[in-house]
C-alpha positions, -999 to +999 in steps of 0.1 A: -209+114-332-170+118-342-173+158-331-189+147-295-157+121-293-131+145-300-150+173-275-152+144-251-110+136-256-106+176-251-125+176-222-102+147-204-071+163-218-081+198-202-086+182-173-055+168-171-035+200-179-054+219-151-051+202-127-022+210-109-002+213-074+012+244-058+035+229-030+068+224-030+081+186-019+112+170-012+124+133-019+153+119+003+161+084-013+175+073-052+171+035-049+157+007-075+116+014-061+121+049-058+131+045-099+108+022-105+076+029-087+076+063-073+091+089-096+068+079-126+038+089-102+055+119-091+062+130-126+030+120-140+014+143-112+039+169-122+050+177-086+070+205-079+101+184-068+124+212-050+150+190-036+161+154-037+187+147-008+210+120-013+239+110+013+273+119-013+275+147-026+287+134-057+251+119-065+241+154-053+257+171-082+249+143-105+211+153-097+221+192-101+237+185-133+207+163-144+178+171-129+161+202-145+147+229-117+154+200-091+186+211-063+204+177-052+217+181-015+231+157+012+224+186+040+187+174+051+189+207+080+184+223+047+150+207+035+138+207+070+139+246+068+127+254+036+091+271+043+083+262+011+086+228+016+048+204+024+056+172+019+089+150+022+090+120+008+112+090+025+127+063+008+158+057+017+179+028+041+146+017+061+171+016+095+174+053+087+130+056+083+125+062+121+151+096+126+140+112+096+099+107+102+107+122+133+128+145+120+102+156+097+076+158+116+093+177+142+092+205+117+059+201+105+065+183+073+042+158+062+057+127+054+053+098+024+076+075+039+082+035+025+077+008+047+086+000+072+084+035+088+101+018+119+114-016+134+097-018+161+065-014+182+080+010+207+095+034+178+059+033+162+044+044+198+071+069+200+063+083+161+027+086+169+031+108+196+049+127+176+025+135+148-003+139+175+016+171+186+027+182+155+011+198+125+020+171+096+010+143+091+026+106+079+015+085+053+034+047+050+039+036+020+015+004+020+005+002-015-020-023-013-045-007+008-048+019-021-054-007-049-090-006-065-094-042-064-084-042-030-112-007-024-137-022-040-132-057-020-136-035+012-164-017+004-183-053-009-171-066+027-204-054+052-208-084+072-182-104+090-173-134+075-144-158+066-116-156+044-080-174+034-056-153+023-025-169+003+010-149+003+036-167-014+074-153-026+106-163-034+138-166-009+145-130+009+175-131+019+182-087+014+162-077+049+134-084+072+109-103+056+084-094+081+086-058+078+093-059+042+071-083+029+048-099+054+037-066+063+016-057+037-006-088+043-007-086+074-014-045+074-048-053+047-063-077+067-069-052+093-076-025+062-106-047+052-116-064+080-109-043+113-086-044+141-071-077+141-058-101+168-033-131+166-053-164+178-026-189+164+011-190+149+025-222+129+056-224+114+082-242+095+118-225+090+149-232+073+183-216+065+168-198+037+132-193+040+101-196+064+066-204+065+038-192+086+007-203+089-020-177+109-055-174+124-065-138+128-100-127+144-112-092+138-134-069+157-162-073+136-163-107+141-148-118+110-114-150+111-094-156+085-065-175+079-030-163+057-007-185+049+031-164+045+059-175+027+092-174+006+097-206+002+083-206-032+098-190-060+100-152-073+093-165-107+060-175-094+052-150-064+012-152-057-010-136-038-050-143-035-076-138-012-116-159-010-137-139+011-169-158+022-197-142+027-238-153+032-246-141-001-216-158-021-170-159-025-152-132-030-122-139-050-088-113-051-058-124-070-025-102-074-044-069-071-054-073-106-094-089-107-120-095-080-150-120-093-175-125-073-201-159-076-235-159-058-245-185-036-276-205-048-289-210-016-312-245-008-346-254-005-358-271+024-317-278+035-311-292-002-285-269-020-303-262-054-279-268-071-282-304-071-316-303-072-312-276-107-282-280-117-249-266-113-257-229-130-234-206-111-221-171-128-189-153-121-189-116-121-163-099-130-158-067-105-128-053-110-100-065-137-067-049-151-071-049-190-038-055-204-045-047-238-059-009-237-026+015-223-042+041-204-031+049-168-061+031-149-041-006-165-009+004-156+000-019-130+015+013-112-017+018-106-030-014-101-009-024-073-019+013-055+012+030-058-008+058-079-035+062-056-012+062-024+009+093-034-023+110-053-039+105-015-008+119+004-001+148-024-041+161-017-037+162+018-007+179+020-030+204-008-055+207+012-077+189-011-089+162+014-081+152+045-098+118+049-084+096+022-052+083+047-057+046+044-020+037+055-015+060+090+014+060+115-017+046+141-035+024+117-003+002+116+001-007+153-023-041+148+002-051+126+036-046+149+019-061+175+014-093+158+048-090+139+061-087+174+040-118+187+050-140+157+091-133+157+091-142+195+067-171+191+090-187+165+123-175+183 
């Protein structure tokens, strides 16, 4: 038994050290997520990073002096010409997110790029024609739609039904809290559910925060309702979704678990459970173990920011070309309610 273990740990390990990545990519961007979220993937793929473009050129030389085989550069004309170059990713100032997608794909680079890829409906029309004529594609960077629990709740989802969705954050005072935060809601509805539509907006502002309450209906039939906020606390950011179904409650919390409890159904109208008793079981689906350290628990990966760059890195490989759950077109649903909601509660 203790010699098929260690062939078994070999086997994973070799596994690991093939598998590799022959393009060459490109990261314009050196902020706090870029540190935090993005890199680590990047180096635990071991991507061939060629260039990493910065806007001084005294971080530039920083990266030269610091970065091994990796050239720092503030001339992006450069990047864009490099043959050698697959995939750029972009996450930089997001007012700067529309001219450099276009940019980029313009010359046929496939694009990464961290939401939001643009500010507005018309500049998302405008990137989309783009990629249609060009040879690259664009993945946004909406983790969520890349997390397992958030997979698996998709692929549990064959019916339409109901849900509530809860998205609750501190004060954001640093941006646009719809494009920065309420879009990833917003965008995984539609993910999960299908196109979605806007049937009602309520809302409660003040200097520092705002509330919105929504009713969303979807093309399969399915309504839900999300309540968006940041007048809570970062301390204490939640997020959870209860998906009802005919066959029992889906439950999603903080892309880390999804239960699951069975309905008991009734006899002759009478719910059996008060005529046996209330015996209901829980099932665990999905559920980030925090005690074993292994890369499937890392809440890197838990929250989808593994999955989304694997995705985008295999396309650009030629590995597959179907796994894009976070297109350029797949986000217009969500601008177009964006849009409805800002000049509802203008």
């Amino acid at each position: 038994m203790e010699k098929l273990i260690h062939e078994l740990k070999n086997i994973r390990k070799r596994f690991y050290i093939k598998k590799t990545y022959n393009s060459n990519y490109a990261f314009i961007g050196m902020g706090n997520h870029s540190i935090n979220n993005l890199y680590p993937v990047i180096n635990y793929l071991r991507l061939q990073l060629k260039y990493i473009v910065t806007q001084s050129e005294k971080n530039a030389k920083l990266i030269n002096d610091n970065f091994p085989n990796v050239e720092g550069t503030n001339d992006l004309k450069k990047v864009l010409n490099d043959n050698e170059i697959n995939g750029i990713f972009i996450s930089a100032n997001p007012k700067s997110h529309f001219s450099l997608i276009k940019e980029a794909l313009e010359n046929n680079k496939n694009v990464f790029v961290e939401k939001p890829p643009c500010y507005t409906l018309d500049e998302l029309n405008e990137l989309i024609k783009i990629e249609d004529k060009s040879e690259a594609s664009c993945y946004v960077g909406l983790q969520k739609q890349y997390a397992p629990v958030n997979i698996e709740l998709k692929k549990q989802i064959k019916e339409k039904c109901t849900y509530n969705y809860r998205f609750v954050t501190g004060n954001y005072s640093e941006g646009d809290p719809f494009l920065d935060l309420f879009i990833h809601p917003i965008s995984l509805v539609s993910f999960i559910f299908g196109d979605a539509e806007l049937k009602y907006c309520g809302s409660s502002k003040t200097s520092n925060s705002i509330t919105l309450f929504l009713q969303l209906s979807h093309s399969n039939g399915t309504i839900g309702t999300i309540e968006l906020s940041t007048d809570y606390s970062w301390s204490n950011a939640y997020e959870k979704m209860i998906v009802n179904t005919s066959k029992g409650i889906f439950e999603a919390t903080n892309t880390e678990d999804l239960v699951f409890t069975p309905k008991q159904g009734s006899i002759l109208g009478i719910p059996k459970e008060k005529i046996f008793g209330n015996k209901t079981t829980t099932i665990t689906i999905k559920r980030r173990d925090n005690f074993i350290p292994i890369i499937e628990n890392n809440q890197i990966y838990s929250s989808g920011y593994y999955t989304e760059i694997k995705s985008f890195v295999e396309y650009c490989e030629n590995q597959n070309k179907n796994n894009n759950n976070s297109s350029l077109k797949s986000c217009t649903d969500t601008y177009k309610i964006i849009e409805t909601i800002k000049k509802q509660i203008s």
